[in-house]
KETORGU-379321 format. One record per residue (C-alpha): x, y, z; residue in three letters. Coordinates in nm, 3 decimals. Layout:
<fises>
+---------+---------+---------+------+
:      c1 :      c2 :      c3 : type :
+---------+---------+---------+------+
:       X :       Y :       Z :  Ala :
...
+---------+---------+---------+------+
</fises>
This chain:
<fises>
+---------+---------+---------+------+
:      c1 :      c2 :      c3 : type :
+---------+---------+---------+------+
:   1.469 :   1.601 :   3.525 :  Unk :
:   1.176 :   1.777 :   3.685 :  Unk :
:   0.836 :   1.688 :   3.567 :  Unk :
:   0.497 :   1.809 :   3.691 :  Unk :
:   0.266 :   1.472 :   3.769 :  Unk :
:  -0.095 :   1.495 :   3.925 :  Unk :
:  -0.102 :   1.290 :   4.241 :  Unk :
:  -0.347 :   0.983 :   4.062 :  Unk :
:   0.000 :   0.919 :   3.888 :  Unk :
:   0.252 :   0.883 :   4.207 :  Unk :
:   0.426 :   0.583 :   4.314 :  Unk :
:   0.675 :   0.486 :   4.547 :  Unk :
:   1.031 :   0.529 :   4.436 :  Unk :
:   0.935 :   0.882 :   4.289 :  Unk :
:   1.100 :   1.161 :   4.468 :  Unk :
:   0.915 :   1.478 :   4.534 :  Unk :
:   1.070 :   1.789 :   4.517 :  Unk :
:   0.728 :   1.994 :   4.532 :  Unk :
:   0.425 :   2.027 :   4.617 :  Unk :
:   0.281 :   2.211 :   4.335 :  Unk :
:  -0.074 :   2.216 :   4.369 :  Unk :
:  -0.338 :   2.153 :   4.680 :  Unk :
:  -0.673 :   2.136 :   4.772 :  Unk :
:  -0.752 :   2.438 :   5.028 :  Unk :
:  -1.090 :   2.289 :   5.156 :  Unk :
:  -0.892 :   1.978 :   5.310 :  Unk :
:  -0.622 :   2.096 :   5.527 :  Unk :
:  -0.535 :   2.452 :   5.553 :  Unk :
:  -0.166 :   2.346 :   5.601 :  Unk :
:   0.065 :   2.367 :   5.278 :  Unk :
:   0.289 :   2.090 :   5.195 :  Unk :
:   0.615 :   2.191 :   5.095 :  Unk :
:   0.850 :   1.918 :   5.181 :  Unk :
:   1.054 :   1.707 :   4.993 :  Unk :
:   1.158 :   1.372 :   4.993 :  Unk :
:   1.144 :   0.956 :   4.826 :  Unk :
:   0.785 :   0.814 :   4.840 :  Unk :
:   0.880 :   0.463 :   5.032 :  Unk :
:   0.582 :   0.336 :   5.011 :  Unk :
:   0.138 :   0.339 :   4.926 :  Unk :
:   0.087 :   0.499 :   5.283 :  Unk :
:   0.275 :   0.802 :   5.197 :  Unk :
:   0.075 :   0.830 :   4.864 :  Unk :
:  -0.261 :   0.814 :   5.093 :  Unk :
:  -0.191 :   1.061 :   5.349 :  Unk :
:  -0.060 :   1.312 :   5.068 :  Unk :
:  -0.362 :   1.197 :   4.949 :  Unk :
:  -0.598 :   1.273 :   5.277 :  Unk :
:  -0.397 :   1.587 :   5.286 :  Unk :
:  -0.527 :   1.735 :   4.978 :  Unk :
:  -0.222 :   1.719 :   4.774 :  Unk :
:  -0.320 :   1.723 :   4.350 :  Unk :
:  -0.001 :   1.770 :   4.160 :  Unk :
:   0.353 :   1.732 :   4.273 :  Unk :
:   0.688 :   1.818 :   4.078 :  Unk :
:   0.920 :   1.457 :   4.077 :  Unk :
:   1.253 :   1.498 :   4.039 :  Unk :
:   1.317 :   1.153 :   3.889 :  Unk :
:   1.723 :   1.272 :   3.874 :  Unk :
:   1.669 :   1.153 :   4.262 :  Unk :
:   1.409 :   0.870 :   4.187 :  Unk :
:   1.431 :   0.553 :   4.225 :  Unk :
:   1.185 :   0.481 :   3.877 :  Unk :
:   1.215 :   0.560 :   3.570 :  Unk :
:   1.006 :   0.860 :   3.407 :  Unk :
:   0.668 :   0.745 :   3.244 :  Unk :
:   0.677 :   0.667 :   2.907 :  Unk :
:   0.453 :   0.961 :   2.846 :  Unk :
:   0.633 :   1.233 :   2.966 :  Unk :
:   0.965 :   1.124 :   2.810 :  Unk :
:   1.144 :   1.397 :   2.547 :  Unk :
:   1.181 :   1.114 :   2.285 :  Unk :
:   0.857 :   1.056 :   2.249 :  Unk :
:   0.729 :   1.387 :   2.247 :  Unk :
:   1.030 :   1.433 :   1.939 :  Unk :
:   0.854 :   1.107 :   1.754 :  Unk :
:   0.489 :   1.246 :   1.819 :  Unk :
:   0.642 :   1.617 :   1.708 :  Unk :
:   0.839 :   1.402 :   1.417 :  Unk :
:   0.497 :   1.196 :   1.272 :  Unk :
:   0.330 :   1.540 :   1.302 :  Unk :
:   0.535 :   1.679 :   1.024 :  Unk :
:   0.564 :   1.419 :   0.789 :  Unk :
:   0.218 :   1.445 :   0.629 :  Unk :
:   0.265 :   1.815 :   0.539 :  Unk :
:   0.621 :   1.691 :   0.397 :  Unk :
:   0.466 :   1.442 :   0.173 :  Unk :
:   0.196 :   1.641 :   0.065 :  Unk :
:   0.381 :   1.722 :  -0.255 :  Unk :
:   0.116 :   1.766 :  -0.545 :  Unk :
:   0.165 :   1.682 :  -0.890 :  Unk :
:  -0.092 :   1.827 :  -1.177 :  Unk :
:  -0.179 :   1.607 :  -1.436 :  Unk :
:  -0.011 :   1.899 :  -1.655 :  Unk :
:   0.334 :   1.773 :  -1.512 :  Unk :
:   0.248 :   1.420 :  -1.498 :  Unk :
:   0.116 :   1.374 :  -1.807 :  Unk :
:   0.387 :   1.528 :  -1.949 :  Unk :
:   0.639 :   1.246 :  -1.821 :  Unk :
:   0.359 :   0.981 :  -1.859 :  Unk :
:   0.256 :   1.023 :  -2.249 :  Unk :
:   0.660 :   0.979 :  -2.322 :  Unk :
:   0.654 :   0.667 :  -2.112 :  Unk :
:   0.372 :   0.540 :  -2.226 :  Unk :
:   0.484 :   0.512 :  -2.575 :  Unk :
:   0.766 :   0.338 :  -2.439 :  Unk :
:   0.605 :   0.090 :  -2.292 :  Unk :
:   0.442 :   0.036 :  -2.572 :  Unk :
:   0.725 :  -0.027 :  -2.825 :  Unk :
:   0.878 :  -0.267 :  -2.517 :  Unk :
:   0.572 :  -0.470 :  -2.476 :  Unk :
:   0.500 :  -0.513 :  -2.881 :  Unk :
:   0.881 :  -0.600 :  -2.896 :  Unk :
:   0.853 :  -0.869 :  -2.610 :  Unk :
:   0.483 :  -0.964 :  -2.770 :  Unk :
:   0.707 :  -1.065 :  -3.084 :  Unk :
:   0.979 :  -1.236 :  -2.897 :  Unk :
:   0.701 :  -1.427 :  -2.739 :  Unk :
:   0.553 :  -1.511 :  -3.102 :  Unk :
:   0.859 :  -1.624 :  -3.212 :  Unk :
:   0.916 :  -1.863 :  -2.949 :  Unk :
:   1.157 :  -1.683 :  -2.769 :  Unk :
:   1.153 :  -1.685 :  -2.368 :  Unk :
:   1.013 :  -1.456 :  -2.184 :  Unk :
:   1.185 :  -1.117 :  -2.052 :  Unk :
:   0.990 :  -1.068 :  -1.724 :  Unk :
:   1.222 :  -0.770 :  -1.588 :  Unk :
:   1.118 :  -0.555 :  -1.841 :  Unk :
:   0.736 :  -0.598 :  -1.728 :  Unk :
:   0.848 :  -0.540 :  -1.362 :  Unk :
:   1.009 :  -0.229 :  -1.474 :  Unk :
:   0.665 :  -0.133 :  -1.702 :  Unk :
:   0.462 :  -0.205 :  -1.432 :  Unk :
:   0.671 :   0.021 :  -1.153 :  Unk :
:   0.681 :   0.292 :  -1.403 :  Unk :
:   0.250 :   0.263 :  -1.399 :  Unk :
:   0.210 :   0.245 :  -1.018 :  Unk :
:   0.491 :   0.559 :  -0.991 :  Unk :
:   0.319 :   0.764 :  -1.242 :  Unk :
:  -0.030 :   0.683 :  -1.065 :  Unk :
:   0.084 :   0.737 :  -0.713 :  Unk :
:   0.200 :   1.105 :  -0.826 :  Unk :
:  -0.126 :   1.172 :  -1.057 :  Unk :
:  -0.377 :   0.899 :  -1.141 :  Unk :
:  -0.563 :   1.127 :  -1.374 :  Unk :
:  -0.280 :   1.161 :  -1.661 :  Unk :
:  -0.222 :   0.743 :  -1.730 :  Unk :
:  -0.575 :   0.732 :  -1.730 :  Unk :
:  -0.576 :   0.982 :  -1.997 :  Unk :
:  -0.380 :   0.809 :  -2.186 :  Unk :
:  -0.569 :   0.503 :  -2.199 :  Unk :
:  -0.795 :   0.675 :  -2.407 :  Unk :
:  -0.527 :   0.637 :  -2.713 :  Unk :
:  -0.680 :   0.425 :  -2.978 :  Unk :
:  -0.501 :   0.204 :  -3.254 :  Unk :
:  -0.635 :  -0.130 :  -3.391 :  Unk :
:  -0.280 :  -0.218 :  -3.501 :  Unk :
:  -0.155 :  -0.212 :  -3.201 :  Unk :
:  -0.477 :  -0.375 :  -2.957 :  Unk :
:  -0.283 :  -0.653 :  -2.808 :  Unk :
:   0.006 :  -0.471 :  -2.611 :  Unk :
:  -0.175 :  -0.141 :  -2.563 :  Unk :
:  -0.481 :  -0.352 :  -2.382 :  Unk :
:  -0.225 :  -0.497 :  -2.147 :  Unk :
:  -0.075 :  -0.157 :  -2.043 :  Unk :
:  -0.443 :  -0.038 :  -1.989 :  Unk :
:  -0.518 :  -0.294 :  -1.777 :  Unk :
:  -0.231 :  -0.212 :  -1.579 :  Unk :
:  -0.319 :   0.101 :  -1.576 :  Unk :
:  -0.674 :   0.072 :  -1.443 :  Unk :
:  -0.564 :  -0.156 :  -1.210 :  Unk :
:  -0.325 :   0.078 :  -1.053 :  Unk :
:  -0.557 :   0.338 :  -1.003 :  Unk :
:  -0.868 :   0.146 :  -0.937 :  Unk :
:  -0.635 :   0.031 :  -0.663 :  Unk :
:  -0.514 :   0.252 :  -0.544 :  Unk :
:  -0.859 :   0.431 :  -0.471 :  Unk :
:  -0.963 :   0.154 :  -0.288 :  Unk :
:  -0.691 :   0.204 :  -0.040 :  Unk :
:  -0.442 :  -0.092 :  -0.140 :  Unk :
:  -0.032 :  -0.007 :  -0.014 :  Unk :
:   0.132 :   0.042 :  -0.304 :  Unk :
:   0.352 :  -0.335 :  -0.306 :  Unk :
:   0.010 :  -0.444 :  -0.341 :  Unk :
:  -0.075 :  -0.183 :  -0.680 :  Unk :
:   0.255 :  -0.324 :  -0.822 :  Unk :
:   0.154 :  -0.715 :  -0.771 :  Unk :
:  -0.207 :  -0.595 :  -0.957 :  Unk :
:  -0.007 :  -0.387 :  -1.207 :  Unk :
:   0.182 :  -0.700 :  -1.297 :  Unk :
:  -0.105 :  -0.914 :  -1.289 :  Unk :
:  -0.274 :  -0.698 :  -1.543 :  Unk :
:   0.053 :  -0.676 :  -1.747 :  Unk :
:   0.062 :  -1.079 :  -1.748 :  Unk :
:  -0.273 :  -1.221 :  -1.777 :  Unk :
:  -0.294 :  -1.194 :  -2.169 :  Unk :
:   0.079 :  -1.313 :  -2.245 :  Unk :
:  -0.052 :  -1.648 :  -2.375 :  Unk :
:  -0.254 :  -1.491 :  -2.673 :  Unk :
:   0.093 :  -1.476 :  -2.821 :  Unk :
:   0.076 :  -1.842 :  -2.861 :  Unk :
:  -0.267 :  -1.816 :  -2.980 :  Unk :
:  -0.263 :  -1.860 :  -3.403 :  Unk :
:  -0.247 :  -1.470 :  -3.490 :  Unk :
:  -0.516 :  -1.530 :  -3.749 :  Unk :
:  -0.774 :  -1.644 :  -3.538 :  Unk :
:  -0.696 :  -1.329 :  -3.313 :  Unk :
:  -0.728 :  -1.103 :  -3.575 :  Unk :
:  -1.060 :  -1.248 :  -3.798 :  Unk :
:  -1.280 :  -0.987 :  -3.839 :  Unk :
:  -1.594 :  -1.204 :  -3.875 :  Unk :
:  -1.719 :  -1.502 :  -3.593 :  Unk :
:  -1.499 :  -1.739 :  -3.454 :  Unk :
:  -1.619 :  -2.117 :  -3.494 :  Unk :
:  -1.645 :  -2.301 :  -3.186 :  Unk :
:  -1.311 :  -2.441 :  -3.271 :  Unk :
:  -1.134 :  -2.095 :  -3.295 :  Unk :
:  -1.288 :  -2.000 :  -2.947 :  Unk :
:  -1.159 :  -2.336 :  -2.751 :  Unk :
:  -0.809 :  -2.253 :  -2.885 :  Unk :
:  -0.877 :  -1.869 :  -2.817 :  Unk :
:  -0.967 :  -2.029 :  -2.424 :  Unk :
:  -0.630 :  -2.160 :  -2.446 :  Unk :
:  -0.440 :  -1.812 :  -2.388 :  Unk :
:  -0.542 :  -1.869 :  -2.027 :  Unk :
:  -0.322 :  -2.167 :  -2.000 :  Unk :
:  -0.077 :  -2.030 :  -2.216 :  Unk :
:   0.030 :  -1.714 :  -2.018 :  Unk :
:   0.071 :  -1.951 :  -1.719 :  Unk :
:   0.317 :  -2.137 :  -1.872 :  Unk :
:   0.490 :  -1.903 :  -1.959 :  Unk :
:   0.584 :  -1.708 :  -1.654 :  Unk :
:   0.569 :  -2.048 :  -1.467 :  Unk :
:   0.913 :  -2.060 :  -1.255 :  Unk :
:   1.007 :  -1.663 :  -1.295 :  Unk :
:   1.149 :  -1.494 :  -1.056 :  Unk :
:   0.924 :  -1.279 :  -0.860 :  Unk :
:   0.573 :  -1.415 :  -0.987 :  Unk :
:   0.389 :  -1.374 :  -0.687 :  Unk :
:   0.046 :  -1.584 :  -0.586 :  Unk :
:  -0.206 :  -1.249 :  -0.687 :  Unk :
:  -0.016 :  -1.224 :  -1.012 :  Unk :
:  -0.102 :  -1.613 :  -1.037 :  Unk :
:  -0.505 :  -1.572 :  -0.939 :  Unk :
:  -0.523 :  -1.287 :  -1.186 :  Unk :
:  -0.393 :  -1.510 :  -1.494 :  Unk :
:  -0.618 :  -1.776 :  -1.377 :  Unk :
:  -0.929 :  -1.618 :  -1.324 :  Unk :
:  -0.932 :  -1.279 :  -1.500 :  Unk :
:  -1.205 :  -1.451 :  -1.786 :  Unk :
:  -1.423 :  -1.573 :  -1.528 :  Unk :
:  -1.775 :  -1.440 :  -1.407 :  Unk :
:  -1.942 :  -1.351 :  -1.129 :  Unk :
:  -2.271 :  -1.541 :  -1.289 :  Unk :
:  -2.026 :  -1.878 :  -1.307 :  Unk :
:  -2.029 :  -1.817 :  -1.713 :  Unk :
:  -1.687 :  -1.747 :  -1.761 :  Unk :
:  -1.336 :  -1.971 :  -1.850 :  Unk :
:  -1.159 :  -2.186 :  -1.784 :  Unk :
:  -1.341 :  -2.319 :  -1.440 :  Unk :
:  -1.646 :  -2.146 :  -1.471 :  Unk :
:  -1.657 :  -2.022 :  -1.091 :  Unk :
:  -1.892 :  -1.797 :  -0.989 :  Unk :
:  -1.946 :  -1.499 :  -0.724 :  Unk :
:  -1.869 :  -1.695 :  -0.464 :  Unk :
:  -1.566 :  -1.892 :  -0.526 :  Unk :
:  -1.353 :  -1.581 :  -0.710 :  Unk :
:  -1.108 :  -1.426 :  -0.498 :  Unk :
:  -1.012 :  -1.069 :  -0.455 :  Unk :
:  -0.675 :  -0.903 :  -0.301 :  Unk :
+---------+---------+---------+------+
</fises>
């Protein structure tokens, strides 16, 4: 293979076919012949003699061709090049919100479902949160705008599992405008999904109450904290940030908050 280097990058074990480029104002005699650079000193008098690009034959050489100026690399660079453009695929919220306000509702009957199990004192169906929660980050990787729409949806019946999809919801897309990969957007989306699970273990009545709690209603209402803890304690998949979400997600950056009371300082973010 013939490539075209500029003398700066010449070393010995290159073969030179050409000389392809000299300066006149140094030697009025043109260098035209070819042969294996041995060694530095040939590289200085070519040097000397004016000599500012060659063409290597590296077919001849006794090195390999520079990284550079290898065809693979110039396919990867020509490769990486395209890619954006490929994955610049946009979605309007028309078309996503179509697909997103028939999931939604979904979700919604799966999670009041599970919310019942969980009531009941059944266990705990974490795949179908994982599958909830990949559904979100999709939808808002494709079109943030049209889940947020639908977070707009109000029905008091229905507060408990609708709040937890919104949460993963915002999450997602507060996220994901912050820059977060999206592994990291499904961890959050989970985390949001799981941090209220324990209110299901709550008494429903206290939950409900339309006028003030006592102090005694609100210390079992702190519980719920604890609660959803143990309950997704030794699932598969729980990760660490799903963990610190649970934990923390009443406390306050003024050190007010439940169960620790930690402030600014101490609470973590991803």
């Amino acid at each position: 293979m013939l490539i075209t280097l500029p003398i700066s990058e010449l070393v010995p074990g290159m073969f030179v076919d050409n000389v392809t480029k000299q300066h006149e104002s140094i030697s009025s005699i043109k260098i035209k012949t070819s042969g294996l650079v041995r060694d530095k000193s040939i590289i200085k008098r070519l040097v000397t003699e004016g000599v500012l690009e060659l063409l290597i034959d590296f077919t001849k050489s006794d090195v390999e061709i520079p990284a550079k100026y290898k065809p693979q690399n110039k396919a990867k660079v020509a490769s990486s090049q395209e890619k954006p453009a490929k994955a610049a695929v946009a979605i309007t919220v028309e078309q996503e919100f179509a697909k997103a306000s028939v999931s939604y509702e979904q979700h919604n009957r799966k999670i009041q479902a599970l919310y019942g199990d969980l009531i009941a004192g059944l266990a705990l169906n974490i795949n179908v949160l994982d599958e909830i929660a990949g559904e979100i980050v999709a939808s808002v990787f494709r079109n943030p705008n049209a889940m947020t729409i639908l977070t707009r949806l109000k029905d008091k019946h229905s507060y408990n599992w609708r709040h937890m999809i919104n949460c993963a919801i915002f999450a997602a897309v507060f996220a994901k405008y912050l820059g977060y990969d999206e592994p990291t957007v499904q961890q959050l989306a989970m985390g949001a999904l799981l941090h209220d699970l324990g209110q299901a273990k709550v008494p429903q009545g206290i939950l409900s109450k339309q006028t003030k709690v006592t102090n005694n209603e609100f210390a079992a209402i702190k519980k719920h904290v604890v609660q959803s803890l143990g309950l997704v304690k030794g699932e598969k998949g729980i990760t660490p940030l799903m963990l610190d979400m649970i934990v923390n997600h009443h406390e306050r950056l003024d050190g007010s908050g439940y169960p620790r009371g930690l402030n600014a300082e101490k609470l973590s973010r991803p």
